[in-house]
C-alpha positions in Angstrom: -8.5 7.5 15.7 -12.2 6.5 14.8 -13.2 3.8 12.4 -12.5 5.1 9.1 -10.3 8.1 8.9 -7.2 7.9 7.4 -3.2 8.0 9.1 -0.6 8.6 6.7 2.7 9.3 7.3 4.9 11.3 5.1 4.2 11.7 1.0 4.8 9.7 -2.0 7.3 12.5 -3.0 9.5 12.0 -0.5 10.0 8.1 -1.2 10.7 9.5 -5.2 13.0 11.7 -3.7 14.7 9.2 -1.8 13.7 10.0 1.7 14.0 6.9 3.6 16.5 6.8 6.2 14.4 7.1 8.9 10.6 7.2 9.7 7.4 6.2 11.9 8.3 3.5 15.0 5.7 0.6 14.1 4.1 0.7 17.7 3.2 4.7 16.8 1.7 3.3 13.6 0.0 0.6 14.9 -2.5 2.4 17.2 -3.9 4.8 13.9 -5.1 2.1 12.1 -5.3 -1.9 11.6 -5.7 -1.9 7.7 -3.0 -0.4 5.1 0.5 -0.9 3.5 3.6 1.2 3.1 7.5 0.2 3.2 9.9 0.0 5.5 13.5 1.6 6.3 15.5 2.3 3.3 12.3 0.7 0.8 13.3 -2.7 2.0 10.0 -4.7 0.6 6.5 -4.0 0.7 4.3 -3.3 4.0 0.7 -4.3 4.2 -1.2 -4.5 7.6 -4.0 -6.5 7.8 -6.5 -7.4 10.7 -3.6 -5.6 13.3 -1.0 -7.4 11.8 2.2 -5.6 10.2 3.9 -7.7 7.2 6.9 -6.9 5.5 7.1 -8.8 1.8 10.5 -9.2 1.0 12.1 -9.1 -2.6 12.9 -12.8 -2.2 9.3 -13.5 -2.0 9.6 -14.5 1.7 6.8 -12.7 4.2 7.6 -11.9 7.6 5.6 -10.6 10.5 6.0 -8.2 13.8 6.1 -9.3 16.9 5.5 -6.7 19.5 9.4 -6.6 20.4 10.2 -5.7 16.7 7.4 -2.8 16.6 9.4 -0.6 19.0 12.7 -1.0 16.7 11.3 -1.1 13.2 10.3 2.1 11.2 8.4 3.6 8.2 9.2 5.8 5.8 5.6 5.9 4.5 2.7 4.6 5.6 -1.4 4.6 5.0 -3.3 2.8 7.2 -7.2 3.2 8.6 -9.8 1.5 11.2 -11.0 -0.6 8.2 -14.9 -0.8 8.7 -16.7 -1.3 5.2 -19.8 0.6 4.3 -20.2 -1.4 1.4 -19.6 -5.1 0.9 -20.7 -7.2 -2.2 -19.8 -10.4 -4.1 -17.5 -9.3 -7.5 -15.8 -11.3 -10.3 -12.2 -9.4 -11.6 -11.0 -10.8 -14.9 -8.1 -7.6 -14.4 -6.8 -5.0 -12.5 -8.2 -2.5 -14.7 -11.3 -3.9 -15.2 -11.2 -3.9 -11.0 -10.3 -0.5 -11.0 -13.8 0.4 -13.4 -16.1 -1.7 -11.1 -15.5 0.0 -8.0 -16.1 3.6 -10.2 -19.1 2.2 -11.0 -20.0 1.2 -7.1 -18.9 4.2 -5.9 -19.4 6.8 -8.2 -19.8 9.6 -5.2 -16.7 8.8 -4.2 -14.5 10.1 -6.8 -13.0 13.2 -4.9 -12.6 11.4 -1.7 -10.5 8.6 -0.1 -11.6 5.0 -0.2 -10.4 1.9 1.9 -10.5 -1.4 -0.2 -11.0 -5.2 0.8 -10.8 -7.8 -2.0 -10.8 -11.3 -0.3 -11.3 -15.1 -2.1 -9.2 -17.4 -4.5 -7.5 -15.8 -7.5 -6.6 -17.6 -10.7 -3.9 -15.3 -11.6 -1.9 -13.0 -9.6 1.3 -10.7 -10.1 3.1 -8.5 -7.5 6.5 -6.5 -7.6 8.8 -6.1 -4.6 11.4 -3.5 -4.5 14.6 -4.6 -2.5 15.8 -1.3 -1.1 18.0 1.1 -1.4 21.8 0.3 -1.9 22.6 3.7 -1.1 21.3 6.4 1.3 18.9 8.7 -0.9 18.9 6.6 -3.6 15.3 7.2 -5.3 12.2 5.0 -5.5 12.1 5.5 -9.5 15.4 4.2 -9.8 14.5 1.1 -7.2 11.9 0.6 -9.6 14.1 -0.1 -12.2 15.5 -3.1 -10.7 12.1 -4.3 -9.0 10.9 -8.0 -8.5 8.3 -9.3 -10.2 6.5 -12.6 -8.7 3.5 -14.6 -9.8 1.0 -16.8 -8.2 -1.5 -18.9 -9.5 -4.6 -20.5 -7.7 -4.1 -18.8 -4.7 -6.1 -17.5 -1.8 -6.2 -14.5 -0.6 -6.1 -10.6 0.6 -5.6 -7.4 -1.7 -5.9 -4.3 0.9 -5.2 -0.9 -0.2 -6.5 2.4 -1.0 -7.8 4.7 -3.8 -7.1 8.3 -3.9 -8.5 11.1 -5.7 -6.4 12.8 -8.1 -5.1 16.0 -7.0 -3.6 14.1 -4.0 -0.9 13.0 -6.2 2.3 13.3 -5.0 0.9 13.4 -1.2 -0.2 9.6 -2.0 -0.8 7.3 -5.2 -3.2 8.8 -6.9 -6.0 6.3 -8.2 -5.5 2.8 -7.0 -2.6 1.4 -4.5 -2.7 -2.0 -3.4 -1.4 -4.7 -2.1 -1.9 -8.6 -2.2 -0.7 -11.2 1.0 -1.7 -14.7 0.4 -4.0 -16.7 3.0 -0.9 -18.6 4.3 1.0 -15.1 5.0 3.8 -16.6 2.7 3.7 -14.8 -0.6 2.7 -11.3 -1.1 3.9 -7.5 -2.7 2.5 -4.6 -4.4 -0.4 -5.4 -6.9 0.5 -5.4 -10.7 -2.6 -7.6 -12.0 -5.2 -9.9 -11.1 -7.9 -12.1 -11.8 -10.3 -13.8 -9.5 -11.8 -17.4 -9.9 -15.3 -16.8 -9.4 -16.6 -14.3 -6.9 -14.6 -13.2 -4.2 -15.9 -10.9 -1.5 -15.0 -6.9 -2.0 -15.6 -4.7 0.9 -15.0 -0.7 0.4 -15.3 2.1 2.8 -15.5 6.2 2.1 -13.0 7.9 4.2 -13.4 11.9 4.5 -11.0 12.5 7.4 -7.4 12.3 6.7 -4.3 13.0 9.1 -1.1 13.5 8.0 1.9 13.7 9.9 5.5 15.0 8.3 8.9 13.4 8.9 11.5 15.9 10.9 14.5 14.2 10.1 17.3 16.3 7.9 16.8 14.1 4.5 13.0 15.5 4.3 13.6 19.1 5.3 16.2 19.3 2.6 14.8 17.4 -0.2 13.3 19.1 -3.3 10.1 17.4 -3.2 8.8 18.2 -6.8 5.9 16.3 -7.9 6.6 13.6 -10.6 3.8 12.0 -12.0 5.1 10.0 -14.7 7.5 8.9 -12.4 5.4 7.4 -9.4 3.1 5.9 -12.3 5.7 4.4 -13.5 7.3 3.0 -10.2 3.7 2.1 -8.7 2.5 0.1 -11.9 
């Protein structure tokens, strides 16, 4: 795939629906982009890929890595990932998430109706991430995960939030707005961004994407599931 077109596989409303048995080998994912997140078999933790390298962030707070071994036997359910190569780099302060989320509106105001790739990398004076632990059960369903999710925070810590915004009448397919997630420098501590604050400037890199493939799961659980769109329910679960 070229720098900056996106690779996702399967839909939001599967992982609401409970569609997680099966999924994506991590050496098919891999090659279509070095840049994303997702989760893993059965919505054990939080994925987030980052300069090539597949992490899984674990409910406990522990963060493990890939080796090339594990690629071939590991799986995703769901999965976004891109050739991450900004067209737009700048210096930002972020006293919240939401006050993130209106300063890159106002960078990239064009890109309202399209896909964007996000970067946000420096020292953060406050930051709070949720990790789901999986499912107990097969089918069991992401709103109901969400119920029961981890919450960890970190203070005075360095590094990456990675994810992606979407426009809104991709809801359902993906998160619409803002989906992202934060690994610290040391790889150690890391989930699904709640909130965040920045002390001083860190570095923010963003990058339009236009081209998106998707690619469907075949297994039994996803042919047969409803798949109904439920907005209040994936806001509720992603935030």
């Amino acid at each position: 795939m070229a720098p900056n077109e996106l690779f996702q596989y399967s839909i939001v409303t599967a992982l609401m629906d409970g569609v997680a048995e099966s999924g994506l080998p991590l050496s098919d994912l891999l090659p279509r982009g070095d840049f994303g997140l997702g989760t893993f078999r059965h919505m054990v933790g939080e994925m987030i890929v980052l300069d090539g390298v597949i992490y899984q962030m674990k409910a406990d707070g522990s963060v493990t890595s890939f080796g090339r071994d594990q690629l071939n036997t590991t799986v995703t359910p769901f999965a976004m990932v891109t050739h991450f190569r900004p067209t737009l780099s700048t210096k930002v302060t972020v006293k919240s998430k939401g006050d993130f989320g209106k300063l890159l509106t106002d960078l990239m105001p064009q890109a309202k109706n399209i896909f964007s790739s996000i970067r946000l990398e420096g020292k953060f004076k406050a930051v709070v991430v949720r990790t789901v632990g999986g499912q107990q059960h097969p089918g069991e369903k992401l709103s109901k995960l969400a119920e029961s999710q981890v919450a960890h925070s970190f203070e005075d810590v360095q590094g990456s939030i990675v994810g992606f915004r979407s426009p809104s009448y991709m809801q359902g397919i993906s998160v619409a707005g803002d989906h992202l997630h934060f690994i610290s420098a040391d790889r150690r501590q890391g989930g699904h961004l709640l909130e965040l604050q920045t002390d001083g400037e860190a570095e923010l890199a963003i990058a339009a994407i236009r081209i998106i493939h998707t690619e469907l799961p075949t297994s039994d659980d996803f042919i047969q599931a409803t798949l109904q769109t439920d907005s209040e329910g994936i806001t509720k679960a992603e935030s």
